[in-house]
C-alpha positions in Angstrom: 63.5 40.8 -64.7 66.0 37.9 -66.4 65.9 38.5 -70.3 64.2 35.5 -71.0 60.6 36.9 -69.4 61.3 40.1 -71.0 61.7 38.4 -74.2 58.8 36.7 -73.7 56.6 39.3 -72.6 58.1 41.5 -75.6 56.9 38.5 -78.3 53.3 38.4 -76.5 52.7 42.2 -76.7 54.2 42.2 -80.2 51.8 39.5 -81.0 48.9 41.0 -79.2 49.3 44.5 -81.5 49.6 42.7 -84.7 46.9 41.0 -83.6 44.8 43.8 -82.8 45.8 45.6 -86.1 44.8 43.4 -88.2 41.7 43.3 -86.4 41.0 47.1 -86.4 41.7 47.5 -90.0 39.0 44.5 -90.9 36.6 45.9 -88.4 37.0 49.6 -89.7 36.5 48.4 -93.3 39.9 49.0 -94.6 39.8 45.4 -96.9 36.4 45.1 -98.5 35.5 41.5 -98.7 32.7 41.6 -101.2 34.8 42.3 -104.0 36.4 39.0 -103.2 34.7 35.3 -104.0 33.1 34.2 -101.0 36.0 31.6 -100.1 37.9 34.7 -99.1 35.1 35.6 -96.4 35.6 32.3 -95.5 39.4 32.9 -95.0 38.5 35.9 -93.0 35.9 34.1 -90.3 38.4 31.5 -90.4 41.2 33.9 -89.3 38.9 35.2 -86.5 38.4 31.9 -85.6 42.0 31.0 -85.1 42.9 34.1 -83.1 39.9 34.7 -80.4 41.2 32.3 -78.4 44.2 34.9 -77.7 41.8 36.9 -76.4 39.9 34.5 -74.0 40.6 33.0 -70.6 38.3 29.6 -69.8 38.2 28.8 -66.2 40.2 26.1 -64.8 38.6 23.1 -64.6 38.4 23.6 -68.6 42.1 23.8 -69.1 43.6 21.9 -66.2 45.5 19.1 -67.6 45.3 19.5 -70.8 47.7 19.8 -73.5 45.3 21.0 -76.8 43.0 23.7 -77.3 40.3 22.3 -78.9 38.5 24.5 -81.9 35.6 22.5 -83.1 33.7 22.8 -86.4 30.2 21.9 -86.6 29.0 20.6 -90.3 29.1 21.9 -92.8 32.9 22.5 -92.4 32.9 26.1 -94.7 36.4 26.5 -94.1 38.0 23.7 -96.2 41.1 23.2 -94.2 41.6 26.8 -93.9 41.4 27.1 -89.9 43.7 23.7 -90.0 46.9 25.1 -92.3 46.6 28.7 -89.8 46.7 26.1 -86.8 49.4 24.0 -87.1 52.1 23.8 -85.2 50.8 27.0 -83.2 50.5 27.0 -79.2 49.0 29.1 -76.8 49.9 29.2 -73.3 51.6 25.8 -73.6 48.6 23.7 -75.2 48.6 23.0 -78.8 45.9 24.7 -81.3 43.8 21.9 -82.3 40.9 21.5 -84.8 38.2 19.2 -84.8 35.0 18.0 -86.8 33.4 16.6 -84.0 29.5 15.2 -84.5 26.8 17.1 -82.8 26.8 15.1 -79.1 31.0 14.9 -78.9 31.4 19.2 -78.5 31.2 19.0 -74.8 35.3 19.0 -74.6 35.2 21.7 -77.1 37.3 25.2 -75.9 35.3 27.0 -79.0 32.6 25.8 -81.1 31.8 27.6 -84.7 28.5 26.3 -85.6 27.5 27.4 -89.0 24.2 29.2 -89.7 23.0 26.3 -91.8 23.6 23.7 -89.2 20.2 22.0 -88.7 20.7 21.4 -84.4 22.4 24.7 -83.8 20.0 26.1 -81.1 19.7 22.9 -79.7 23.2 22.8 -78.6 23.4 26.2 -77.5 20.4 25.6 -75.3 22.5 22.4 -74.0 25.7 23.8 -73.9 23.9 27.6 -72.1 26.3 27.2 -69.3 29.6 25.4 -70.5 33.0 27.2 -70.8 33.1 27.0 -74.6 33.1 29.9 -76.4 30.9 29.9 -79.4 31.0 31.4 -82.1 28.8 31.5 -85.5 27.9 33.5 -88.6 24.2 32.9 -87.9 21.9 36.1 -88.0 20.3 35.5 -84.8 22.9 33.6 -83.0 23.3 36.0 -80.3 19.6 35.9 -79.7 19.9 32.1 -79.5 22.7 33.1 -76.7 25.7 32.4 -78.4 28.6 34.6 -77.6 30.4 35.8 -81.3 28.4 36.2 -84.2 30.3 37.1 -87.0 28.9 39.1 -90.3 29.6 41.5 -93.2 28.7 45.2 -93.4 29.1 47.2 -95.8 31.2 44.7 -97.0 33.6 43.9 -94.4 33.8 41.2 -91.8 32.5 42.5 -88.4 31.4 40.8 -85.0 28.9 41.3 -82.5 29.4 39.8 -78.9 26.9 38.4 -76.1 29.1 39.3 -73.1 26.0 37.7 -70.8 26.7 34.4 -72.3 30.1 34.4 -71.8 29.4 35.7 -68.5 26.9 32.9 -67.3 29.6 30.7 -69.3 32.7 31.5 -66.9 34.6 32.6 -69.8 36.5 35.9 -69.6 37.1 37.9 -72.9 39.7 40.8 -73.1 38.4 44.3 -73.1 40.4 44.7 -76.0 37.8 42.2 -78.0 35.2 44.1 -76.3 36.2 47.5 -77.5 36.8 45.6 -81.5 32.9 44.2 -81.7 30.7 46.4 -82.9 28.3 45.6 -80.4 28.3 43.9 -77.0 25.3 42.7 -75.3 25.3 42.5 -71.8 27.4 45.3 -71.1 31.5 44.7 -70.3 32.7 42.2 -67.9 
């Protein structure tokens, strides 16, 4: 193998274990997050945010041709520029991380959607968007009921998320087994 794939396949695997590191030690409670101001928790779903997509493979026809990946924010917007400082300038698979504020009825171009538990049309759109390769994502109580895919919340005072692997499923969208095997639960069984 010429050094430049081995290189390359070296920086993905060291990216994938920090990755998954810093994952495992917010899942297994390792940094609290209540005795932090809430902006922090913010930080942390924001972080999530920014790195699923390293861990998700949309079907064709939703990456073909295109040079961004498109992470859309639903208002309210409780990240405060957070998601856009960690994604600038970073790339994955060739396409460039991009964040959006897109209104309610322009999402449909979306790669993931985070639609906040306070927004007023959020199982509306999940409803219209039930079999579209975006992965969505929310902080909302009953969001996986609703049949989103992530739903992110604290326990015992640590960030934690729960997937809907059906919805993803019915979606097209294929999530690593190593985000599987992170959530601490997973509907629908493994894909």
């Amino acid at each position: 193998m010429p050094a430049f794939f081995r290189r390359l396949a070296w920086d993905r695997r060291e990216l994938f274990a920090r990755f998954l590191l810093s994952i495992a030690l917010l899942a297994s409670g390792c940094i609290p997050v209540a005795a932090q101001v809430a902006p922090d928790e913010h930080r942390l779903k924001a972080a999530f945010l920014y790195r699923f997509p390293q861990f998700v493979e949309w079907p064709a026809q939703a990456t073909t041709g295109r040079t961004t990946l498109d992470v859309c924010v639903l208002a309210p917007n409780p990240f405060d520029g957070v998601l856009e400082e960690l994604a600038e300038g970073e790339q994955l698979e060739g396409r460039a991380l991009h964040v959006r504020h897109p209104d309610d009825n322009q999402v449909d171009d979306c790669h993931i959607l985070y639609l906040p538990s306070s927004h007023v049309r959020r199982r509306d759109i999940l409803r219209r968007l039930t079999n579209s390769a975006i992965l969505t994502v929310s902080d909302a109580p009953t969001f996986l009921d609703e049949g989103g895919m992530i739903q992110l919340f604290l326990r015992d005072n640590r960030l934690r998320f729960n997937i809907n692997a059906a919805a993803a499923e019915r979606a097209r969208i294929r999530l690593s087994a190593q985000l599987l095997r992170l959530a601490q639960t997973v509907r629908g069984g493994p894909q």
